[in-house]
C-alpha positions as CSV (number, residue, x, y, z in Angstrom):
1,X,126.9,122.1,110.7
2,X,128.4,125.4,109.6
3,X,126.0,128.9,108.8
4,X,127.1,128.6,105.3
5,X,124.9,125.2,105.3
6,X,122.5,126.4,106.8
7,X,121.8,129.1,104.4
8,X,123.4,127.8,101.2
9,X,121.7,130.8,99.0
10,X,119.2,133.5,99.0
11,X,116.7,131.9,97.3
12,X,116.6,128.8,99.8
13,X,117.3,131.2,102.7
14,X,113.9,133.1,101.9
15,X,112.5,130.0,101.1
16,X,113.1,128.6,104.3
17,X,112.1,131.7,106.1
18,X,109.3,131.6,104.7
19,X,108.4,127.9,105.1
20,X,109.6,128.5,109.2
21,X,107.4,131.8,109.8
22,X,104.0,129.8,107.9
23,X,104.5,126.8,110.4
24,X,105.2,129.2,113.5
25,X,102.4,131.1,112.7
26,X,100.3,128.1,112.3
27,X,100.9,126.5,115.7
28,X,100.9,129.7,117.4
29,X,97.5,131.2,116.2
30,X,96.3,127.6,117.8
31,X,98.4,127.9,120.5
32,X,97.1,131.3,121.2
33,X,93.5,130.8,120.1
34,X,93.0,128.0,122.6
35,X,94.2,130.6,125.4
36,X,91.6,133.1,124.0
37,X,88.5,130.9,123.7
38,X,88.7,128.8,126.6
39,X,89.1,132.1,128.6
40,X,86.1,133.6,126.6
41,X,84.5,130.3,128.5
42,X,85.6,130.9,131.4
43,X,84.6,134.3,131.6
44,X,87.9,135.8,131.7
45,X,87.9,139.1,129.0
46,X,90.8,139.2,126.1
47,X,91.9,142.4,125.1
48,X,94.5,141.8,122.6
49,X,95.0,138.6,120.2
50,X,98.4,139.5,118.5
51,X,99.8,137.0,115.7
52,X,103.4,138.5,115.9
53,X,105.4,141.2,117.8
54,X,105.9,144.7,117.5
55,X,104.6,147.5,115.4
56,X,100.6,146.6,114.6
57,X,100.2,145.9,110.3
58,X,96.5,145.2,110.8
59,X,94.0,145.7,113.5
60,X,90.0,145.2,114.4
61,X,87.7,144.9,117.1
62,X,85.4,142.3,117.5
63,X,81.4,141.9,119.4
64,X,83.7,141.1,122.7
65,X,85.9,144.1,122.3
66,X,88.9,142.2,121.6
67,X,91.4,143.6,119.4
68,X,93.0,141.2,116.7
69,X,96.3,142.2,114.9
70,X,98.7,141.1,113.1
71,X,102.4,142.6,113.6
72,X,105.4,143.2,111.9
73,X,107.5,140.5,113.9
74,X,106.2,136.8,112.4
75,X,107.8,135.1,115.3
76,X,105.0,134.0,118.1
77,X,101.7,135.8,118.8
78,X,100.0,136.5,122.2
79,X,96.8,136.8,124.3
80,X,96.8,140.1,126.7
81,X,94.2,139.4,128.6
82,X,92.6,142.2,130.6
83,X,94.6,143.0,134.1
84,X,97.6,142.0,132.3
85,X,100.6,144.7,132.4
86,X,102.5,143.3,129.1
87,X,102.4,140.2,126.5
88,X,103.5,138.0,129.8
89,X,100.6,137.9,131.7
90,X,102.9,140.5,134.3
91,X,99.9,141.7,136.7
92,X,98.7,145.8,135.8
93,X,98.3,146.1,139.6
94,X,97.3,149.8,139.3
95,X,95.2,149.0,136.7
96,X,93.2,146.6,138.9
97,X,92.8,148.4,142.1
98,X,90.7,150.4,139.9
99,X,88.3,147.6,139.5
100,X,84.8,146.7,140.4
101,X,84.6,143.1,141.9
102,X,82.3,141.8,138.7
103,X,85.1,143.4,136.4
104,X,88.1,141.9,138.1
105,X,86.0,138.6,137.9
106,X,87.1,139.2,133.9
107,X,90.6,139.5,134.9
108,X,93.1,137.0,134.7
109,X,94.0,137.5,137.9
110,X,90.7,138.0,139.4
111,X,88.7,135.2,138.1
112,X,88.7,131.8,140.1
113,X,91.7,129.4,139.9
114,X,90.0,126.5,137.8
115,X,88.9,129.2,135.2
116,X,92.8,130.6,135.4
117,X,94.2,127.3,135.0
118,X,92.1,125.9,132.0
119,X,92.8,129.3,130.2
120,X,96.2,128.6,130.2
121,X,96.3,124.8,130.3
122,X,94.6,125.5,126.9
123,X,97.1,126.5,124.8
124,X,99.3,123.7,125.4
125,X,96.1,121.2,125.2
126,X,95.1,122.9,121.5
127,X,99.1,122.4,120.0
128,X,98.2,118.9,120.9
129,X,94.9,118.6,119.4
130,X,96.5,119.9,115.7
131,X,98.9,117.5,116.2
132,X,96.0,114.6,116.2
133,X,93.9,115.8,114.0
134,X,97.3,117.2,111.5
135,X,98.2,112.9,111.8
136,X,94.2,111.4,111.5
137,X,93.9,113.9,108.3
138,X,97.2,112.6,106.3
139,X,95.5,109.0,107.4
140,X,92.7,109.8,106.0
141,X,94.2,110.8,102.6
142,X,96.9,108.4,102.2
143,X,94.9,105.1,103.1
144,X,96.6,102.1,104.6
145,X,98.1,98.9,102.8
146,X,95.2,96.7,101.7
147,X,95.2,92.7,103.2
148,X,96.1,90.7,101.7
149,X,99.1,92.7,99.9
150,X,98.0,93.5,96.8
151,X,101.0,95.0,94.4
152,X,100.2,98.3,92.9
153,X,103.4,99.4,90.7
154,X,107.0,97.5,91.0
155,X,110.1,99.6,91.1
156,X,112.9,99.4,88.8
157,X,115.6,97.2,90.3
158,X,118.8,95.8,88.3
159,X,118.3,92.2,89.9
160,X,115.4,89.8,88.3
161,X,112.1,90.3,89.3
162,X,109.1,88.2,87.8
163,X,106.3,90.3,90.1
164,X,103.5,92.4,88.5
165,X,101.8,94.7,89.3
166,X,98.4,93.7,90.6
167,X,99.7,90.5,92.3
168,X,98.2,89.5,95.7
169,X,101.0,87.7,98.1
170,X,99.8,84.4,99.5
171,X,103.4,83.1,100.7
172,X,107.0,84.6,101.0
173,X,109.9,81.8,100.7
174,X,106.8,79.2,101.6
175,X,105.3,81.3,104.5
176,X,101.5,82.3,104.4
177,X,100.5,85.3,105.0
178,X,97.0,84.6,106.1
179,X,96.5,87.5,108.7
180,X,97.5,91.1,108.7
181,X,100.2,90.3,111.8
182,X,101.3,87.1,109.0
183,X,103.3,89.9,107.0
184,X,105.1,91.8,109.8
185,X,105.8,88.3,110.9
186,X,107.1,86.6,108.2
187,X,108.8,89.5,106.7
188,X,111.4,89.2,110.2
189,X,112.3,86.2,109.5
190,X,112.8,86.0,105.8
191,X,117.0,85.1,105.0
192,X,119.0,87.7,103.7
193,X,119.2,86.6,100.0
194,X,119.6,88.1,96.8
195,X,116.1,86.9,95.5
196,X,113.1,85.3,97.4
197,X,110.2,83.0,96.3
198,X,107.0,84.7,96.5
199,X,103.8,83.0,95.8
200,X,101.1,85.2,94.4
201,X,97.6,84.7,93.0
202,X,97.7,86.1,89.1
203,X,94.7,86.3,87.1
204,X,92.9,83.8,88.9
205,X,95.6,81.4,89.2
206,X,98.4,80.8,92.1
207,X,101.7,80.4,90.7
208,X,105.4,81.1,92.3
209,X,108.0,83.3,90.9
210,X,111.4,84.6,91.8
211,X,111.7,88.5,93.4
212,X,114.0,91.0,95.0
213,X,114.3,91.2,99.0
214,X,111.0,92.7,101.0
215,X,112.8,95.5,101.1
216,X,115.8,96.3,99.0
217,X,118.1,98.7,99.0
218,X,116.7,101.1,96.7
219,X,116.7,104.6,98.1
220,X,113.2,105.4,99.1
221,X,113.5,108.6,100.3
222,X,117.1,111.3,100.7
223,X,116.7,113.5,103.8
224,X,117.9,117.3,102.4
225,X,121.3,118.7,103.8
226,X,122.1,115.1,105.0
227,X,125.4,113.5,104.1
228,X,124.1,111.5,100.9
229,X,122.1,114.3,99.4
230,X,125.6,116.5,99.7
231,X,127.1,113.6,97.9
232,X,124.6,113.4,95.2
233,X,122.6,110.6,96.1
234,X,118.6,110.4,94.7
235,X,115.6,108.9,95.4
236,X,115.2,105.5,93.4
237,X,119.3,104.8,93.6
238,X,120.3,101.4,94.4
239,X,123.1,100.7,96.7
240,X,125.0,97.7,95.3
241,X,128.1,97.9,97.6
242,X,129.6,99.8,100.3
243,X,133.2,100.3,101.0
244,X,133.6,97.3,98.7
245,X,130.9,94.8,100.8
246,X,127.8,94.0,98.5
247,X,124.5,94.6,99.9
248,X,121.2,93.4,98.8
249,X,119.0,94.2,101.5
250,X,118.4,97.3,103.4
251,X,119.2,96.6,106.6
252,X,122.6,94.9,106.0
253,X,123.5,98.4,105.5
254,X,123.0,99.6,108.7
255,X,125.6,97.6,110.6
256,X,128.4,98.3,107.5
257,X,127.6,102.1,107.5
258,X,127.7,102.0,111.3
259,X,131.5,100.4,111.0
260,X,132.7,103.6,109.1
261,X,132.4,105.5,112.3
262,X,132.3,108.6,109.6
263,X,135.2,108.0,107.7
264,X,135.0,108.3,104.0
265,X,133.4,105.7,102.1
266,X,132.8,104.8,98.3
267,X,129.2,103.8,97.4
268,X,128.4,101.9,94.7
269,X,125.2,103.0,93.1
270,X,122.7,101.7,90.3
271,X,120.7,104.2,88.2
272,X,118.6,104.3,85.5
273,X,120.5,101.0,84.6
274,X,124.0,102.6,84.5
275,X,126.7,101.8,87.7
276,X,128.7,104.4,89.3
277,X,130.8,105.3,92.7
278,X,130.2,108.3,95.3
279,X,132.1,108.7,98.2
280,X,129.8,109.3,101.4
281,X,130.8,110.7,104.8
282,X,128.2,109.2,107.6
283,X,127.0,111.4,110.3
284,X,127.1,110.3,114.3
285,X,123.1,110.7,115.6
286,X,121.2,109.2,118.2
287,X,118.1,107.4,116.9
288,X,114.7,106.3,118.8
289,X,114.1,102.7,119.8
290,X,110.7,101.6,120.1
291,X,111.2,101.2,123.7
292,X,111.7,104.8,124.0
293,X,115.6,104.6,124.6
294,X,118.1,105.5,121.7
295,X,121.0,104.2,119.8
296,X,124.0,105.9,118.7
297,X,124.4,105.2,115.0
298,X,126.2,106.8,111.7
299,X,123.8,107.1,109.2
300,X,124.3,108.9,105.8
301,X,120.5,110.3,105.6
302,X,118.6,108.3,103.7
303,X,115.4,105.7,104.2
304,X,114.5,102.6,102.4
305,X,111.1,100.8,101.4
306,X,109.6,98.0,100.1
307,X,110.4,96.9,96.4
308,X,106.9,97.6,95.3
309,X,103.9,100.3,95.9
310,X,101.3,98.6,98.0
311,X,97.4,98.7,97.0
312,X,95.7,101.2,99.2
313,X,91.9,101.4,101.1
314,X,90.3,103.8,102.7
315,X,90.6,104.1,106.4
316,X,87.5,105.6,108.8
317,X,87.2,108.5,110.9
318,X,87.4,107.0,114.3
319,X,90.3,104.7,113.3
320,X,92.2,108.0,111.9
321,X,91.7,110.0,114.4
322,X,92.9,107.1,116.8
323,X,96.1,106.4,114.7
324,X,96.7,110.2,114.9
325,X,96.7,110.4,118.5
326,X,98.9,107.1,119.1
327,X,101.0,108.8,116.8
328,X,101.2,111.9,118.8
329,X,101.7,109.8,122.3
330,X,104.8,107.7,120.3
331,X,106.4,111.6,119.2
332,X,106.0,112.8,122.9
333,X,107.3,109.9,124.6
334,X,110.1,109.9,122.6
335,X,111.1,113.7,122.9
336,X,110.4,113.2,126.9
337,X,113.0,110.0,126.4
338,X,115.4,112.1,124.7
339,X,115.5,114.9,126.8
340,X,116.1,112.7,129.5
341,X,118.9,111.0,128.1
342,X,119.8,114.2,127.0
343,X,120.3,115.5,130.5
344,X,121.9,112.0,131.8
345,X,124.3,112.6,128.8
346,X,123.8,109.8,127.6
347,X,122.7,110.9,123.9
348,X,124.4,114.2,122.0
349,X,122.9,117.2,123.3
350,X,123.8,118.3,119.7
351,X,120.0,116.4,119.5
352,X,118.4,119.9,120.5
353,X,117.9,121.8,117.3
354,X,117.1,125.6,117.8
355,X,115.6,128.0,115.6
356,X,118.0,127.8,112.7
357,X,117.6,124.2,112.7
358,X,113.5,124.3,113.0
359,X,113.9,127.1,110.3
360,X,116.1,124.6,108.0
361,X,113.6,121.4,108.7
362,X,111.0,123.5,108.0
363,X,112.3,124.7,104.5
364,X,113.6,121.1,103.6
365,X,109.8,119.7,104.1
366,X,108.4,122.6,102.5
367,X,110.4,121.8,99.4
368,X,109.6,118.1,99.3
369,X,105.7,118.8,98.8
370,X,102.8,120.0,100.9
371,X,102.2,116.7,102.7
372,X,105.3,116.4,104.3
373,X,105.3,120.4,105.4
374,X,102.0,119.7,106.9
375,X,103.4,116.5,108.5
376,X,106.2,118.7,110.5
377,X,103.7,121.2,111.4
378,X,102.2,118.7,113.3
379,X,105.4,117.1,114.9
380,X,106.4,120.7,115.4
381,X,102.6,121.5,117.3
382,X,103.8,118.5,119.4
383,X,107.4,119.8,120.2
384,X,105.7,123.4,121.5
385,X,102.9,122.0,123.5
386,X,105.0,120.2,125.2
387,X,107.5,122.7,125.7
388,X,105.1,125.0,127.7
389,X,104.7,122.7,129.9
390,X,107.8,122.7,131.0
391,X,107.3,123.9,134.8
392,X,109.5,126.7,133.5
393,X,108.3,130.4,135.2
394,X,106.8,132.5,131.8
395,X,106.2,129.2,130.2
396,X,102.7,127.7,130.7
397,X,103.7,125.1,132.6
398,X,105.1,127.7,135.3
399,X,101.9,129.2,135.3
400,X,100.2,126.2,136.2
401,X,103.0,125.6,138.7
402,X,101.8,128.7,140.5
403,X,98.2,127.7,139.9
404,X,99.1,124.0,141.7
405,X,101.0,126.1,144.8
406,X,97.6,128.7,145.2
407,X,95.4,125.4,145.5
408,X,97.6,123.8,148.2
409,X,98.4,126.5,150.2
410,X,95.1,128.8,149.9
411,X,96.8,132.1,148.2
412,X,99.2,132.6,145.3
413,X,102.8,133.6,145.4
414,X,103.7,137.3,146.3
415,X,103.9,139.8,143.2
416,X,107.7,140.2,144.4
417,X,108.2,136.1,144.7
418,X,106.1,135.8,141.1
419,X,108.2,138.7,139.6
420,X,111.9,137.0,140.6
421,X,110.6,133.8,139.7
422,X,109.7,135.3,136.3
423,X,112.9,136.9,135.5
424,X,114.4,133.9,136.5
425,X,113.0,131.5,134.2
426,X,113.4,133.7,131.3
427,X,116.6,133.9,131.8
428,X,117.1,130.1,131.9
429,X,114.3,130.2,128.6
430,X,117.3,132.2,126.9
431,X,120.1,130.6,127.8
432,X,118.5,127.5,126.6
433,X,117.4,129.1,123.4
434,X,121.0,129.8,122.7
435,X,122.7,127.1,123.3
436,X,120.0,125.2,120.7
437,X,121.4,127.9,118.4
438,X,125.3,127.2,119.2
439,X,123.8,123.7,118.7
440,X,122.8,124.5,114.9
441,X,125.6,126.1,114.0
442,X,128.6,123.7,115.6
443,X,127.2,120.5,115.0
444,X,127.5,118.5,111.8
């Protein structure tokens, strides 16, 4: 991946900055606002609540006397909380000599180690929570598939199709679906053929007729900047053939595209019922398993479907808000897996996207509609909770580090230990953070 794709024009530049800094700003005002309240709680005073760096654009006090700005630099926020030398948390210690014991009680320094390590397990515990609730909420709006399958609309394919819309599926290729597992079941097993035999119940009648693969290789959705957008691949393309081998069904394509190992290959497409060629270059990734380890695949970009719109019902709170946080556990074991394999070398470290590749994902969802934006902000919340609690010194999870030694041992870390320790992990915070950046501009 060079800079000039990364910022292909000013218009999508500023659009993506713009995207980037709305979905930073987002998770860090949570981020930050869990710090603040749940030291309000705790009795621990906030002085300053800053959404950005820098020179102050806006500032007020509130009832508590905590000042609440917004500065010129969009990139993170913090909580200065009172005893605190700097945006860090560094300890003012002339500041606090000065103190009465009930005021150093408000410090963060002062105030007793469960209220200390609440206030800062907080922030993390908060990116989490606007994952869940970020995952229950697009639940909640989108439904899930009514059972039995009911057909909604039928997508345009060039091979025959006798389904309607507003057919309900009783059998595939004379299997019943007669649970909800039935489909996920029989849809595994089904033999990669041009057309299957589904029967359906139609105006109060069960008949069969003939119909495309479960899931055919129409082009359900194109993933921008990936190899088949570049190409000019578009959603609702159907991939009849691939380096000359004809596909029917989606996941034929996988092992053929896979055998390219990224050389140049000609696609033959169907659109809008006319045939044509593009020549596709796949890109090497490493891709999630469901059993948390990854393969190493060539993929062009792109994501498949079924070959009609399922019927939809309402789902209820308690169920969204459950599917939201399974969802959330699957995203965090899964970057926990990577960065392990990561480490082991087993995967790419070219995996680790930094901030030009954030800024770039977040501009390429932004552009694809509001539900998908809001849909990284929430796998994005995920990826920076769990990142501060990385037992990293300046990160929260450092903090808490410090927090776990004070409890075992009876007092905390010197000021001079703290301070080194400090240095040290920013350091290592940096060189990480540039090496993501390398990342985004050297890999494909």
């Amino acid at each position: 991946m060079d800079l000039a794709g990364l910022i292909p024009s000013f218009g999508n530049f500023a659009f993506t900055i713009v995207a980037f800094v709305v979905a930073l700003s987002v998770i860090v005002a949570i981020h930050e606002y869990g710090h603040y309240i749940v030291g309000r709680w705790s009795g621990i005073h906030a002085e300053v609540f800053s959404l950005g760096f820098g020179p102050v654009l806006y500032a007020r006090n509130d009832k508590h006397g905590t000042k609440w700005q917004i500065a010129a630099l969009p990139f993170g926020g913090y909580v200065k909380f009172m005893g605190d030398s700097s945006a860090a948390s560094g300890k003012d210690g002339e500041m606090i000599s000065t103190l009465t014991e009930a005021e150093l009680r408000r410090t963060m320094h002062g105030a007793p180690l469960w209220a200390r390590f609440l206030t800062v397990l907080a922030g993390p515990v908060f990116n989490f929570i606007l994952a869940i609730i970020v995952f229950a909420s697009l639940a909640l709006s989108t439904g899930v598939a009514s059972y039995p399958p009911v057909i909604e609309t039928v997508f345009e394919l060039p091979s025959d199709n006798d389904l309607q819309a507003g057919d309900r599926m009783v059998a595939i290729n004379g299997m019943a679906i007669t649970a909800p597992e039935d489909f996920a079941k029989v849809s595994g097993t089904l033999p990669i053929t041009p057309t299957l035999d589904y029967t359906v119940e139609r105006g109060g009648d069960e008949i069969t007729v003939k119909g495309p693969p479960l899931s055919p290789t129409r082009v359900a959705f194109v993933s921008p900047g990936w190899a088949a957008e570049t190409a000019g691949m578009k959603e609702g393309d159907v991939i009849m053939s691939i380096g000359g081998q004809d596909v029917f069904e989606f996941g034929q394509m996988v092992p053929i595209i896979n055998d390219t190992k990224g050389a140049p290959t000609v696609y033959a497409i169907w659109r809008d019922g006319k045939f044509s060629e593009i020549t596709i270059t796949a890109q090497k990734r490493d891709l999630p398993k469901a059993d948390n380890t990854f393969d190493t695949r060539y993929i062009i970009g792109v994501s498949g479907g079924l070959f009609y719109t399922p019927a939809t019902e309402s789902v209820g709170f308690v169920d969204a808000l459950a599917s939201g946080g399974t969802f959330a556990w699957d995203k965090i074991n899964q970057s926990i897996s990577g960065l392990y394999y990561m480490i082991a070398g087993d995967i790419s470290s070219c995996n680790l996207s930094g901030p030009l590749g954030i800024a770039k994902a977040a501009g390429q969802t932004a552009s694809l509609g509001l539900e998908r934006f809001i849909y990284f902000i929430g796998v994005l919340s995920l990826a920076v909770g769990l990142m501060n609690l990385f037992p990293i010194p300046i990160l929260d999870g450092g903090h808490l580090v410090f927090f776990a030694y004070e409890a075992v041992v009876g007092k905390p870390p010197s000021d001079k230990a703290l301070n080194a320790m400090m240095y040290t992990g920013l350091a290592f915070l940096l060189l990480l953070m540039g090496f993501a950046l390398f990342n985004d501009v050297v890999c494909p």
